[in-house]
C-alpha positions in Angstrom: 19.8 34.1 67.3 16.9 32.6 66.3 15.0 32.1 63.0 12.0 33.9 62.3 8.5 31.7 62.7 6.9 31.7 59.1 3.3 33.5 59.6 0.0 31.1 59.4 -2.1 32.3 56.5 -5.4 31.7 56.0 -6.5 32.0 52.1 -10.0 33.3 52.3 -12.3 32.4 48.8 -15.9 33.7 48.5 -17.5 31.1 46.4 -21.1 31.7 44.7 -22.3 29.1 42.2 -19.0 27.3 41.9 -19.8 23.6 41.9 -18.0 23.3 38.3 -14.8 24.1 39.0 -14.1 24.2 42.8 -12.3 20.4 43.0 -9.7 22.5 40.8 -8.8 25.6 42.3 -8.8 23.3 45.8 -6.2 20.9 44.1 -4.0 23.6 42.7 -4.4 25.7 45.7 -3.4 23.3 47.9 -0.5 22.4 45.8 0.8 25.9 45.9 0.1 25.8 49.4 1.9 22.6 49.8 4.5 24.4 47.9 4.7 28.0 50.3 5.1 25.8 53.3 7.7 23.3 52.1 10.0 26.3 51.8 9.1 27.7 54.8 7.6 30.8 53.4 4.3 29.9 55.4 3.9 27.8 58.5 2.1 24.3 58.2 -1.3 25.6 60.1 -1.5 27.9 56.8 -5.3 27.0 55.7 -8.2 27.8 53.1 -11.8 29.3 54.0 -14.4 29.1 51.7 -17.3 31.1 51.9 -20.3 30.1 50.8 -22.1 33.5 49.4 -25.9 31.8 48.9 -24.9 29.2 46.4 -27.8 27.6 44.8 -26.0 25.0 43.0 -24.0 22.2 45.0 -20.7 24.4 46.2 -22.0 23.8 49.6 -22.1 20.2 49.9 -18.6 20.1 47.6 -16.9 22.6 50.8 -18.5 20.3 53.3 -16.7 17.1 51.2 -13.6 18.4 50.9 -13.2 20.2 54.3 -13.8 16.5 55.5 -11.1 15.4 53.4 -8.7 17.9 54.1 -10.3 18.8 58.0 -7.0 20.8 59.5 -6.2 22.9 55.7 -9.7 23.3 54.2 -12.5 25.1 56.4 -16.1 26.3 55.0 -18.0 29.2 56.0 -22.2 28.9 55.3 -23.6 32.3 55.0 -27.5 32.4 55.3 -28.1 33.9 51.6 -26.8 35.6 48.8 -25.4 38.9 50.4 -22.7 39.9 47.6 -19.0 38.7 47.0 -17.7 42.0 49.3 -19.4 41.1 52.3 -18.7 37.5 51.6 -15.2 38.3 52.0 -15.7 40.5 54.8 -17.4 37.7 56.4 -14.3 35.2 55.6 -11.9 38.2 56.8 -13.6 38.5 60.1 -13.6 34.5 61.6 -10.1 35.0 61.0 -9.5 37.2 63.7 -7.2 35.6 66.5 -6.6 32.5 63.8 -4.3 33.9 61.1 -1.5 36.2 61.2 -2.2 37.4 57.5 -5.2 36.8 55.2 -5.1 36.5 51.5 -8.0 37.3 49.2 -8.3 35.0 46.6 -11.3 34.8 43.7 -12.4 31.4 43.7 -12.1 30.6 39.5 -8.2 31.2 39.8 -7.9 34.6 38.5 -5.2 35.4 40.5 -1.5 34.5 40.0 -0.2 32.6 43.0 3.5 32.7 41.5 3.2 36.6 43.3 2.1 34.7 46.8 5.6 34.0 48.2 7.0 37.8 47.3 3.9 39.0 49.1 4.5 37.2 52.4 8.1 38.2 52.0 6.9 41.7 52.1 4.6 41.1 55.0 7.4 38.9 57.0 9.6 42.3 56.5 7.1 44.4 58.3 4.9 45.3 55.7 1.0 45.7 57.3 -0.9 45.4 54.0 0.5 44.1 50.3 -1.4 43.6 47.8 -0.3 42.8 43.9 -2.0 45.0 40.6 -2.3 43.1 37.1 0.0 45.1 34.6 -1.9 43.9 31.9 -4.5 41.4 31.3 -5.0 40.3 27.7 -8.5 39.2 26.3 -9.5 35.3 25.4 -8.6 36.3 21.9 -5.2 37.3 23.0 -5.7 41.3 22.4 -4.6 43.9 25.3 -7.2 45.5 26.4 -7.4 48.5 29.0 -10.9 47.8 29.2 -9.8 44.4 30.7 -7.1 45.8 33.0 -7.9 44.6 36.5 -7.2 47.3 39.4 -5.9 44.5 42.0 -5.5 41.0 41.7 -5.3 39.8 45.7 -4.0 41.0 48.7 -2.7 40.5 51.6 -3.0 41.8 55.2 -2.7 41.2 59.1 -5.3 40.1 61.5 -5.9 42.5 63.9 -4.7 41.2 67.9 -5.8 42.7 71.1 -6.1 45.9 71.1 -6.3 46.4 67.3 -9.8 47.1 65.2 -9.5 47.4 61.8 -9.2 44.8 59.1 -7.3 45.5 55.9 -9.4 46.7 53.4 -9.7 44.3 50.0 
């Protein structure tokens, strides 16, 4: 009997104009990351895209300085110009295929609560084709719950199409 081989996830983050904070989600990503793999939940060729949506700040040369510092976790994605963070994900979704056995979305200011991550690939290493998690509640700066404020879905997670397969999970 053998042990089931952890999947190799690629985190996929569409960055636009996110020179100011993108040093910080890559160290805490990574640290979760560090984190998934340590307990096996994730393979160690588990790795980050960052897509570049048309930034006209400096994101592109920070992605380009750290994907030389981390070269086999951290990879960057140039796209041309400004085409919208949707199809800036598509685009991160789609250089996955063949590389990843799942893809998780992620927003690129840390929106998104990793502490879900490891349940999710649990669900997908049970058989599960797409997970994805929905924020119960998301209180204002001021502390207030808001429904105005309640996000529909926070991240998700899906498979990378092989072979004969054509369709990407929809984000």
């Amino acid at each position: 009997m053998s042990a089931v081989k952890p999947p190799t996830v690629a985190f996929v983050i569409p960055c636009y104009n996110e020179q100011a904070g993108i040093q910080h989600t890559l160290t805490c990503l990574l640290a979760d990351i560090a984190r998934l793999e340590k307990s096996k939940a994730i393979s160690p060729g588990s790795y980050v895209t960052l897509v570049d949506d048309g930034s006209t700040d400096r994101t592109w040369n920070l992605i380009e300085k750290i994907s030389r510092a981390h070269p086999k976790r951290v990879h960057g994605l140039k796209l041309s110009r400004n085409v919208g963070h949707q199809n800036a994900l598509l685009a991160g979704l789609l250089v996955q295929i063949g590389k990843a056995d799942a893809v998780i979305s992620l927003d690129a200011d840390l929106q998104d609560d990793m502490s879900v991550v490891a349940r999710m690939i649990e669900n997908f290493a049970g058989g599960a084709e797409i997970v994805f998690a929905v924020r119960k509640k998301r209180t204002s700066d001021s502390g207030s719950s808001d429904p105005a404020l309640t996000s529909t879905t926070a991240f998700s997670i899906g498979w990378v199409p092989r072979s004969s397969r054509t369709m990407l999970t929809s984000v």
